[in-house]
N, CA and C atoms as a LAMMPS dump frame, in Angstrom:
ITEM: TIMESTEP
0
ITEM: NUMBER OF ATOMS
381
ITEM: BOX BOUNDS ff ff ff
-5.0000000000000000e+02 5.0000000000000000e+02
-5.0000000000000000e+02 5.0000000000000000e+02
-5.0000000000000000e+02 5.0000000000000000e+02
ITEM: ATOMS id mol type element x y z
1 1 1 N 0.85 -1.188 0
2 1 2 C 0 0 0
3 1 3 C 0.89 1.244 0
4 2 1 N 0.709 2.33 -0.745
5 2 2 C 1.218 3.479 -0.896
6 2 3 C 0.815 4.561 -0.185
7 3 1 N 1.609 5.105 0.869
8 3 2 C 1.244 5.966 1.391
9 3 3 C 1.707 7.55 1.459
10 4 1 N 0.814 8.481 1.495
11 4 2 C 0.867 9.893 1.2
12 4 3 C 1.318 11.191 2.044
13 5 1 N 2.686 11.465 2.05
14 5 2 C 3.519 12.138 2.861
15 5 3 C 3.377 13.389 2.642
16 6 1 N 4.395 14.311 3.258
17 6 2 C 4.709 16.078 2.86
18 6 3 C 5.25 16.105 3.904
19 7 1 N 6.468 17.178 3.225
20 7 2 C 8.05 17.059 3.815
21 7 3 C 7.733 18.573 3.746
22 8 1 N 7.886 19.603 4.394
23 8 2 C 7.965 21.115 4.144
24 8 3 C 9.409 21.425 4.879
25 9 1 N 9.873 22.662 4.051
26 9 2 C 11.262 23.07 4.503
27 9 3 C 11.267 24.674 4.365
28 10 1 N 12.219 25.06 4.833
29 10 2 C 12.517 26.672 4.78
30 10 3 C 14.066 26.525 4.484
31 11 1 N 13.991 27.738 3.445
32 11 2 C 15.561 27.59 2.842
33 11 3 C 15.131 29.279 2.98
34 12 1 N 16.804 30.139 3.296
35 12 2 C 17.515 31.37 2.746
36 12 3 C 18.09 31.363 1.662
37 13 1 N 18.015 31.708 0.601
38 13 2 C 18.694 31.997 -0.673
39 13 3 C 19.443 32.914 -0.986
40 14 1 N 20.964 32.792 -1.544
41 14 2 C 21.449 33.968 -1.954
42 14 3 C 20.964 34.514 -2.988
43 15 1 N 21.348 35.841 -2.98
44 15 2 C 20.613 36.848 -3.858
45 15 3 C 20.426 36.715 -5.358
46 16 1 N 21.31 35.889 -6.027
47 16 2 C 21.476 35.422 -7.514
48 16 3 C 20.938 34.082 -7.579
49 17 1 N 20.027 33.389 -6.892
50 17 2 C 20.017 31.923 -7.33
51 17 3 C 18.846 31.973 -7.458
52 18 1 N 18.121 31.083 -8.287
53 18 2 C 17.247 30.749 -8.958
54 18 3 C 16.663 29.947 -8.156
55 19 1 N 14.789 29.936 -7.918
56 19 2 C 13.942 29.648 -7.185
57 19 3 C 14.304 28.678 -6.837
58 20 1 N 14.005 27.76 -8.249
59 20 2 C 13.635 26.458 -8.88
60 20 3 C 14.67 25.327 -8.23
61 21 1 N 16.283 26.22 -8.013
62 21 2 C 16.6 25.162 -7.885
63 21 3 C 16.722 24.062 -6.392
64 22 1 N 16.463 24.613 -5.632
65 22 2 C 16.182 23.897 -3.813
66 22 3 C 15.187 22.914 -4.727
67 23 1 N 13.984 23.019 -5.515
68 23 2 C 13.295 21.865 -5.894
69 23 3 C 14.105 20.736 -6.389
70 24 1 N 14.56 21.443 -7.266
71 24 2 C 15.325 20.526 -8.855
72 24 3 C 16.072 19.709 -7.77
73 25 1 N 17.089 20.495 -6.606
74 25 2 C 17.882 19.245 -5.896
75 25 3 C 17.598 18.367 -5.5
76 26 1 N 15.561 18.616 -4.722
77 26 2 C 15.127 17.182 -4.439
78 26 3 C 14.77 16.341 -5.484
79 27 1 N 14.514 16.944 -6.824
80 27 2 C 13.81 15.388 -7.633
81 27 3 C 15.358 14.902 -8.153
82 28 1 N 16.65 15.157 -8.26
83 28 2 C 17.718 14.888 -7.954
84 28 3 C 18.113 14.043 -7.178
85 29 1 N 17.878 14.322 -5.863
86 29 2 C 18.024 13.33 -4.871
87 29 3 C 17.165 11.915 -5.065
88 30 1 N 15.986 12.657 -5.393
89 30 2 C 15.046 11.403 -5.449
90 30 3 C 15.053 10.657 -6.196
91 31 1 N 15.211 11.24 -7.801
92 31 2 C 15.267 10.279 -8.458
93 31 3 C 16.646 10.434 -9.962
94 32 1 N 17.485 11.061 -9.537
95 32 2 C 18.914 11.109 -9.551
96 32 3 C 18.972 11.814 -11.022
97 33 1 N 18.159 12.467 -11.462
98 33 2 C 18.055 13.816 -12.348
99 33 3 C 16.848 14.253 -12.483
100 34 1 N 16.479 16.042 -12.357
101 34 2 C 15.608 16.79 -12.735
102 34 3 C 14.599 16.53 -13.8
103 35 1 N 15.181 16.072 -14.784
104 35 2 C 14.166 15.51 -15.979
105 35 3 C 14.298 14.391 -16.154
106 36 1 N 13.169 13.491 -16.529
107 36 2 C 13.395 12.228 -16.417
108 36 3 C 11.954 11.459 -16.935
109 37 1 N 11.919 10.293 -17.847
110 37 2 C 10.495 9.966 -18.144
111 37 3 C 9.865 8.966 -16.622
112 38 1 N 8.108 9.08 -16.662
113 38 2 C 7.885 8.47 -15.596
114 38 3 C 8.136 7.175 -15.403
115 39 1 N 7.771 6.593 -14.356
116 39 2 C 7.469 6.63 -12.985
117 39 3 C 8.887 7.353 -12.018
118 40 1 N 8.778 8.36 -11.418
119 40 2 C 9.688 8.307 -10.388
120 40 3 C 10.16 6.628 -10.101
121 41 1 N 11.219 7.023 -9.78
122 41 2 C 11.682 5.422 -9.349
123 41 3 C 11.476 4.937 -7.578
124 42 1 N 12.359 5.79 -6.716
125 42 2 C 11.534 5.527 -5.552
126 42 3 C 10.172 6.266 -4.689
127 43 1 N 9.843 7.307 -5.026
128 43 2 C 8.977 8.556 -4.382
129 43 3 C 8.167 9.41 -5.683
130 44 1 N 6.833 9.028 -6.189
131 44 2 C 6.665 10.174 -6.838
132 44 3 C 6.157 11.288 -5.823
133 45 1 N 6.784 12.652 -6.594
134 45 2 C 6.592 13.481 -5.811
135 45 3 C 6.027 14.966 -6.219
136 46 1 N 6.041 16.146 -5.832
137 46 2 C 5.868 17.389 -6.263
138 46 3 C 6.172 18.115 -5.391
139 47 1 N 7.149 19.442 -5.508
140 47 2 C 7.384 19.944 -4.919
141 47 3 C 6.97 21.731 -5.035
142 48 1 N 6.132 22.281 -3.961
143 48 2 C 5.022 23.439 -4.883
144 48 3 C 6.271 24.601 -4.11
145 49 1 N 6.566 25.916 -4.155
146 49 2 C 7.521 26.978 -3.085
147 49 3 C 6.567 28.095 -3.397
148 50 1 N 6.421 28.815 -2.451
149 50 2 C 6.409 29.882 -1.378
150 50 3 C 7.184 31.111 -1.371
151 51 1 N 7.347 31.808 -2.192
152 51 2 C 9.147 33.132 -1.764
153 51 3 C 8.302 33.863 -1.035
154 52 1 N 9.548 34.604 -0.124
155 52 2 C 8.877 35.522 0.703
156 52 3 C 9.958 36.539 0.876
157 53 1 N 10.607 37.125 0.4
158 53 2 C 11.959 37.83 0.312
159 53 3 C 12.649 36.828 0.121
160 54 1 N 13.76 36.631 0.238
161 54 2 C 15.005 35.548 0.221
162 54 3 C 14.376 34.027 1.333
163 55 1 N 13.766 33.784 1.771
164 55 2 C 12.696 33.137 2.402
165 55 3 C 12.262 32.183 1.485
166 56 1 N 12.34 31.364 1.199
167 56 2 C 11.683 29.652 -0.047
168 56 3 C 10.959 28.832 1.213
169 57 1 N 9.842 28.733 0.997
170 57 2 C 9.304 27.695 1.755
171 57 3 C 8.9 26.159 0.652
172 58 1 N 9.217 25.505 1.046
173 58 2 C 8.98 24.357 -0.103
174 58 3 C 8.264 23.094 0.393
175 59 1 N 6.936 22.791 0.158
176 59 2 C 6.693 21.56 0.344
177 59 3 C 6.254 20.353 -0.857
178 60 1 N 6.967 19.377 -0.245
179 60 2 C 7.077 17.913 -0.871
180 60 3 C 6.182 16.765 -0.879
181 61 1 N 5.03 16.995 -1.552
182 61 2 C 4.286 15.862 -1.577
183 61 3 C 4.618 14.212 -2.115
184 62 1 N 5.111 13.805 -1.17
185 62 2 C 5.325 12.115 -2.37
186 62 3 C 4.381 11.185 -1.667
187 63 1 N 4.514 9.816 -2.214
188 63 2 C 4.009 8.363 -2.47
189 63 3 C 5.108 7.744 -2.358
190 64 1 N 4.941 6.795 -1.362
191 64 2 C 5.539 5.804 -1.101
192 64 3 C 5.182 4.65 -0.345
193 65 1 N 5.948 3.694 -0.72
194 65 2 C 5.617 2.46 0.479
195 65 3 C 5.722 3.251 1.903
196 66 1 N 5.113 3.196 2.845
197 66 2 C 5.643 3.754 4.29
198 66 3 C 7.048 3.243 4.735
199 67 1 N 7.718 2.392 4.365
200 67 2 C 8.89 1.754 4.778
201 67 3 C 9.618 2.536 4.144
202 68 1 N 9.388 3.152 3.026
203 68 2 C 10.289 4.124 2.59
204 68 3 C 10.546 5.572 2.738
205 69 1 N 9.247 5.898 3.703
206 69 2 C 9.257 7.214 4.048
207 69 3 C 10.401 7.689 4.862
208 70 1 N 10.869 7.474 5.996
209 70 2 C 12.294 7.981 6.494
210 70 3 C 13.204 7.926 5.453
211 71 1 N 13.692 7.26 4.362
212 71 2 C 14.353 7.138 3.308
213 71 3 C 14.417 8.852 2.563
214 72 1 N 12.973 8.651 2.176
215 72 2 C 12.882 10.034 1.195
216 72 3 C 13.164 11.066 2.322
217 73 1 N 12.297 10.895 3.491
218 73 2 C 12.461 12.328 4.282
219 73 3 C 14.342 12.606 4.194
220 74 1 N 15.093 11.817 4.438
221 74 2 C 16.591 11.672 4.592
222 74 3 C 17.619 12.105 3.105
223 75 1 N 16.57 11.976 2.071
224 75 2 C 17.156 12.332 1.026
225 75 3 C 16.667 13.493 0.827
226 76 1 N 15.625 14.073 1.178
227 76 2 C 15.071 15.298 0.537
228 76 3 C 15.965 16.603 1.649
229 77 1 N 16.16 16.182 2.844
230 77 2 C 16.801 17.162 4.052
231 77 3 C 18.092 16.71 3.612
232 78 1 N 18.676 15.806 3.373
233 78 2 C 20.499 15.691 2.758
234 78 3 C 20.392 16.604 1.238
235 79 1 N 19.874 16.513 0.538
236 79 2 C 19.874 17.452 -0.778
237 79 3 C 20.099 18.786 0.146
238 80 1 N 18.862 19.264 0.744
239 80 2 C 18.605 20.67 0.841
240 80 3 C 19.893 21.447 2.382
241 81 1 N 20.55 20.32 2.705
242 81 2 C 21.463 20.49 3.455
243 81 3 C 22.845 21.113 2.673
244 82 1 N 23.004 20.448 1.583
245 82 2 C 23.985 20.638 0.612
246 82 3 C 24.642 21.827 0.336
247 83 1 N 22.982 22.613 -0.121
248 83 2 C 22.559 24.031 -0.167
249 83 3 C 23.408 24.474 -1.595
250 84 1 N 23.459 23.846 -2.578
251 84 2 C 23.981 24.52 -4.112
252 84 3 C 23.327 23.319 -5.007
253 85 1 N 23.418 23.885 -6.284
254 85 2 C 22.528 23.206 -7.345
255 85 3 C 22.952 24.393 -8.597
256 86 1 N 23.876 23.244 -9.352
257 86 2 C 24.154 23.934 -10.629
258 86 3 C 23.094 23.674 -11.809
259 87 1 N 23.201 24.996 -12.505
260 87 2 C 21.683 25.346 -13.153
261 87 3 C 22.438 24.344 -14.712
262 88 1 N 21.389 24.267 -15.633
263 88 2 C 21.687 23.662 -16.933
264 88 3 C 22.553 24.59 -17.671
265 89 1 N 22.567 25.951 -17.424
266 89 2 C 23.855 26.392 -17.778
267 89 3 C 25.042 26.881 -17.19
268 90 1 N 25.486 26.007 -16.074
269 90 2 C 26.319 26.37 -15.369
270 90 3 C 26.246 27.48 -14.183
271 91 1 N 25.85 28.094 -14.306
272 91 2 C 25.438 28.656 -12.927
273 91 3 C 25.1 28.284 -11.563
274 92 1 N 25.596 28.752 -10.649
275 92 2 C 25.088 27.877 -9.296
276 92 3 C 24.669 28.891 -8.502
277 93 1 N 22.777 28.043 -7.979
278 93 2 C 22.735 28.526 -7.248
279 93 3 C 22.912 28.268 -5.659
280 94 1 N 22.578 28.94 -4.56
281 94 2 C 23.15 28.51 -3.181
282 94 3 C 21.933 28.948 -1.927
283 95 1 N 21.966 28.241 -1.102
284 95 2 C 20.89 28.796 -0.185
285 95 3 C 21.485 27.96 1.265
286 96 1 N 20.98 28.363 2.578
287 96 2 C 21 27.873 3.705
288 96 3 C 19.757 26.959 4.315
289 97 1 N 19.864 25.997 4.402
290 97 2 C 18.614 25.277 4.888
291 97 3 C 18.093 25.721 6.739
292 98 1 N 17.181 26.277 6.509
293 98 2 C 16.52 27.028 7.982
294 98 3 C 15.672 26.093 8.88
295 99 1 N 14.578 25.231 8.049
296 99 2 C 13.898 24.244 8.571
297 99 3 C 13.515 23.112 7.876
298 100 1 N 13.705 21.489 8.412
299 100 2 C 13.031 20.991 7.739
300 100 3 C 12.466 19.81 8.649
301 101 1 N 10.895 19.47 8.094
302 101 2 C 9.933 18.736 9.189
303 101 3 C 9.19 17.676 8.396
304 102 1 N 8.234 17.238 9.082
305 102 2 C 6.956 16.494 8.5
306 102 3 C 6.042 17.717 8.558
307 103 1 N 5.15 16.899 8.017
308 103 2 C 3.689 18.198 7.968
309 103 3 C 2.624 17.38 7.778
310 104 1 N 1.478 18.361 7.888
311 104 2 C 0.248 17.696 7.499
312 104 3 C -0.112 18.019 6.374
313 105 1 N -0.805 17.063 5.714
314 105 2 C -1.44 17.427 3.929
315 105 3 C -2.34 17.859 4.066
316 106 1 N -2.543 18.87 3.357
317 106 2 C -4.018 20.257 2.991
318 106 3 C -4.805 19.109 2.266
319 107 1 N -5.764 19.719 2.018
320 107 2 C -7.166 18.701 1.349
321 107 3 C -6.284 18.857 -0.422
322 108 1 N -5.504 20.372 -0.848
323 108 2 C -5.351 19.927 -1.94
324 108 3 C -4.384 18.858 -2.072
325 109 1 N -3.058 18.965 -1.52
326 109 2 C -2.283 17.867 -1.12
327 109 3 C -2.966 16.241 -1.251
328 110 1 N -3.618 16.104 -0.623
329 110 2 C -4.386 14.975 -0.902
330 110 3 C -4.914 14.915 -2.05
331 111 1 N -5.448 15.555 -2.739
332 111 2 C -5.756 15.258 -4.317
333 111 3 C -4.786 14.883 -5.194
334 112 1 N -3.469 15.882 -4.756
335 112 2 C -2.521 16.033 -5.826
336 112 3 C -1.864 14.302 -5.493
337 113 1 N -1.249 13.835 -4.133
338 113 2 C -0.957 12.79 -4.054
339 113 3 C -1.6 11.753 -4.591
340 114 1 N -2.908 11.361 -4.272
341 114 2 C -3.795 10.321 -5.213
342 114 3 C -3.487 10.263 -6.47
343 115 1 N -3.031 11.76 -7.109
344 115 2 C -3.043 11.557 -9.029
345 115 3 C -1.606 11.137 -8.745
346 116 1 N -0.398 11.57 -7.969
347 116 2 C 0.807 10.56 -7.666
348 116 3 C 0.696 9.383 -8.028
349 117 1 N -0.06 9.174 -7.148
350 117 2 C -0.192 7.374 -6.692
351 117 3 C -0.576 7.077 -7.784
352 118 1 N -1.253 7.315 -8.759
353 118 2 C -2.096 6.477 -9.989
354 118 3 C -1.235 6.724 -10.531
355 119 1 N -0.313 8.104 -11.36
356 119 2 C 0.216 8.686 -12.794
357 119 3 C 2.011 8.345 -12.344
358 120 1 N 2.262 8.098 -11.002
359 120 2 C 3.608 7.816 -11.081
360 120 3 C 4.641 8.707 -11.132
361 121 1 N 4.316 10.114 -11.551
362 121 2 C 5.198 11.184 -11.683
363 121 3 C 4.324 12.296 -11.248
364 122 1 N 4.909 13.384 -11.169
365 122 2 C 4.352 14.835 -10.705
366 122 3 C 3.287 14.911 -11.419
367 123 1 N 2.48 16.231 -11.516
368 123 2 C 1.02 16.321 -11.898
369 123 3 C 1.131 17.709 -11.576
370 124 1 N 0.36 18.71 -12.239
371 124 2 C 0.234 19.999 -11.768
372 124 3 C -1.019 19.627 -10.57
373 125 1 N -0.514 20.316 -9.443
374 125 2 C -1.309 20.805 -8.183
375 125 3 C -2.82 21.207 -8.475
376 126 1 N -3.01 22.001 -9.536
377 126 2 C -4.455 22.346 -9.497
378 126 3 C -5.913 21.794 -10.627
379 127 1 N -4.851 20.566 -11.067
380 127 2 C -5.963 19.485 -11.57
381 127 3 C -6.595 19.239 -11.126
């Protein structure tokens, strides 16, 4: 049985780096490059952010066996620990990791995970 997580984090960003990339590092971590055809291999996931000045709040909806949930939580907080992520054209960006937890899933969260669980890969949030 597959069960339906969310990982939320708070990252500081330096002033030149690009939103996107604190995400890109987790589907990286997760599933060991940014683009990739489906199924995620261990966690499908989505990751929606938040800016708030230099402030990224990011949460991580995945699917997984529950046996694998400490797994992903451990890969998604080791990525964002790292704190750099070189862009497709060389550029890097950099940030400080501020918080990272479990959470509870919003009612949309729960929608978006279910189309997880069936489609195997991300899904836009407001299907």
């Amino acid at each position: 049985m597959t069960g339906h997580f969310v990982h939320e984090a708070t990252v500081m960003l330096s002033s030149d780096s690009d939103t996107g990339a604190p995400g890109a590092k987790i589907t990286v971590a997760l599933c060991g490059r940014w683009e990739h055809p489906p199924p995620c291999p261990l966690a499908a996931h989505h990751t929606s952010q938040d800016l708030d000045g230099p402030r990224l709040r990011l949460r991580t909806v995945f699917t997984t066996e529950p046996a694998h949930e400490d797994e992903v939580r451990r890969l998604i907080e080791r990525a964002l620990r790292q704190g750099t992520m070189e862009g497709p054209d060389g550029s890097q960006s950099r940030w400080t990791l501020l918080t990272s937890q479990t959470a509870e899933l919003t009612a949309a969260e729960h929608r978006l995970a279910k189309r997880l669980s069936a489609d195997g890969f991300p899904a836009s949030p407001q299907d």
